[in-house]
N, C-alpha and C positions, 0 to 999 in steps of 0.2 A: 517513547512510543512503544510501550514495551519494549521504547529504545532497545532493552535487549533482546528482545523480541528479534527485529532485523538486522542489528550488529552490536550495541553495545550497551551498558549498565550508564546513568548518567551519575553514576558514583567515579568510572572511568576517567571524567574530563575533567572530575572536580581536583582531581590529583593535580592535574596540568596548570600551567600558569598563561601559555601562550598560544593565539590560534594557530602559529605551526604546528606545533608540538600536536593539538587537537584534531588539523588537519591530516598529520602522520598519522594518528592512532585510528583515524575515522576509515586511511586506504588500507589497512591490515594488511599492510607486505603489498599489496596490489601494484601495478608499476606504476610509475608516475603517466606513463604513454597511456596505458588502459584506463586508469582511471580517471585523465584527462578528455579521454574521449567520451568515457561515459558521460563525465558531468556537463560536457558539451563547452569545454574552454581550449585555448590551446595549451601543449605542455611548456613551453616556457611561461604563459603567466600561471599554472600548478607553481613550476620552479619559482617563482616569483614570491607566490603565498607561502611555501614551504621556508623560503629565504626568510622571510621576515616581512616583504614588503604590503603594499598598501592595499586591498583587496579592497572594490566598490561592491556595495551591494548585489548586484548580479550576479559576481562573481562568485560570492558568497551561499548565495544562496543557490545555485548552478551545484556548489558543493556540498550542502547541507542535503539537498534532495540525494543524488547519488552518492552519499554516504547512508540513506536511508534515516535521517537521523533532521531534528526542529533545530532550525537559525541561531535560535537563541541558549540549545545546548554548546552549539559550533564557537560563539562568541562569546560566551563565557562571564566574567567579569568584564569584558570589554565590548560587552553589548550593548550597544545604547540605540539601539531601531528599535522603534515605537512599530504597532502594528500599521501607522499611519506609513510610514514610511518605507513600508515594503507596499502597502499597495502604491501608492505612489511611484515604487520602482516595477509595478506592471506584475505583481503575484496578488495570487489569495490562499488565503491557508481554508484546508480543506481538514475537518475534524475527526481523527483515528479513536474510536468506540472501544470500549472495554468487553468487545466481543472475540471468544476464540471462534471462527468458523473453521469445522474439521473438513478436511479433505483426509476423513479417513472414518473412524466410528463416531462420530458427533462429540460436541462438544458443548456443557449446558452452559447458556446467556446466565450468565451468575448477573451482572449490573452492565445496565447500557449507558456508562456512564463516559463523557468525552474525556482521555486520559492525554491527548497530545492532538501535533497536529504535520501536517506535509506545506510547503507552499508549490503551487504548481502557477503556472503562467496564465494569466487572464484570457490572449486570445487563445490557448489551447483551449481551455475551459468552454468559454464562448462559442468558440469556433465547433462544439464536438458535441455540447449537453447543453438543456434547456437553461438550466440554472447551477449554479456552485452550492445552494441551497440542499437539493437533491444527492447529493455527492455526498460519500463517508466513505470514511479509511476502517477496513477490520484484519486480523491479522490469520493466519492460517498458519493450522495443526495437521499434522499429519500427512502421508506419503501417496497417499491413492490417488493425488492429481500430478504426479512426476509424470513426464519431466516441465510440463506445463508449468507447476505453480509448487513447490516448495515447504518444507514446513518450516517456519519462521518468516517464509514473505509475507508481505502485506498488500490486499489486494485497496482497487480503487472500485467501489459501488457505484452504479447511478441507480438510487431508489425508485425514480422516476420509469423506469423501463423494465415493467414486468412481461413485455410483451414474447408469446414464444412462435411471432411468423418466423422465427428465422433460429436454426440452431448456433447455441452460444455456452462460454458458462457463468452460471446464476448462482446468486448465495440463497438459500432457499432454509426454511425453518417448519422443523419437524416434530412433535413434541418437545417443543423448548428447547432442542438442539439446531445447532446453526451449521450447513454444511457446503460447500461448495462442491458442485459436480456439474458436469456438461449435460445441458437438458438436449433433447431431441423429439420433435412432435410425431408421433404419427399415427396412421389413418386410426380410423372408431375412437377418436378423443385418448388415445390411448399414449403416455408421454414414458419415453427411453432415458435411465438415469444413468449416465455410465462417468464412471471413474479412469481417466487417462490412461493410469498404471492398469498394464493387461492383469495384472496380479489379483483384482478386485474386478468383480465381473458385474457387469451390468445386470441392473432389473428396470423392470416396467409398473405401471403403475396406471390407473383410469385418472385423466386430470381433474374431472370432475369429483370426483371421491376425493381426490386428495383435498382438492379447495374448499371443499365442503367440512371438514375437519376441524375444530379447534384447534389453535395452535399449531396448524400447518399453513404456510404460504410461502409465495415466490418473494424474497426478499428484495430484490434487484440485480440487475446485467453485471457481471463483473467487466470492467472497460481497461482495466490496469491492473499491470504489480512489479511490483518492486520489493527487490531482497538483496541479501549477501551473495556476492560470488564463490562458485565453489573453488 
């Protein structure tokens, strides 16, 4: 996912022979309590995976997301789930774009090409956005959205919601640079771009001007992200 992108190089795992070992390298020291809470399992079945023993699909993939890292780097040689078989087991992999969005000076769209993927849970999906269709994974550069959003997390799109009744933050594309920042409406059509980090001071902008532009537009809502712990 530019695996190393949100923690790791998939040259990393290739070293490894077993999902323990895989699952050790994926919590980077993180405790087993922490990072069993994150992935949303309890920590004796962590211990259980770490041990050697039998991990089901959910549980698997419970730890592939909060490792930030695809299934099928997790399982390695001993990967034998078909795409069939995780949806089956109640996910859908959502596809991470070969786009840097900078949270900081931009960053140029070189290929919008799908280079990995997340699985996240169908009735979250369902349950939050229109479609899984609408939805992409891109990855973010730079420091001007701290402590919000990270450089190296990767955020979750919904394409589908460019809409600004309501302040949020948006991946938005500017001259061929792709950036994330917190939009803010207000009065005379007039829209507030600011950057988290007080460091980087907000500007303004006419939204109409802007949308009128070549190669300017609101990419979509950012709904998610997910990165390394510090």
């Amino acid at each position: 996912m530019l695996l190393e992108v949100v923690l790791l190089e998939n040259k990393d795992f290739k070293l490894l022979n077993s999902i323990p070992e895989r699952v050790k390298l994926a919590m980077r020291g993180e405790s087993q309590r922490v990072f069993a809470k994150r992935a949303g399992i309890s920590e004796g079945t962590l211990r259980n995976v770490l041990s050697g023993g039998n991990p089901n699909i959910e549980t698997l993939l419970r730890i592939s997301n909060a490792a930030g890292m695809n299934l099928t780097i997790l399982m390695g040689d001993n990967n034998d789930l078909s795409d069939a078989d995780q949806e089956e087991a109640g996910y859908c992999h959502i596809p991470l774009y070969d786009v840097q969005a900078s949270a900081g000076h931009g960053s140029y769209i070189d290929d919008e090409k799908v280079i990995d993927s997340l699985a996240f849970k169908k009735s979250w999906i369902n349950a939050n956005f229109s479609s899984p269709e609408s939805l992409a994974l891109i990855s973010v550069t730079g420091d001007s959205m701290e402590p919000t959003l990270s450089d190296g997390d990767v955020v979750l799109v919904d394409l589908s919601d460019k809409q600004l009744d309501k302040d949020g933050v948006f991946a938005i594309q500017m001259d061929g640079n792709c950036y994330i920042k917190r939009l803010q409406l207000l009065p005379a059509g007039k829209l507030n771009v600011i950057s988290d980090n007080t460091v980087f001071p907000p500007w303004e902008l006419h939204l109409n001007d802007f949308l009128s532009q070549e190669n300017h537009k609101i990419i979509g809502r950012v709904v998610w992200s997910g990165g390394q712990f510090a």
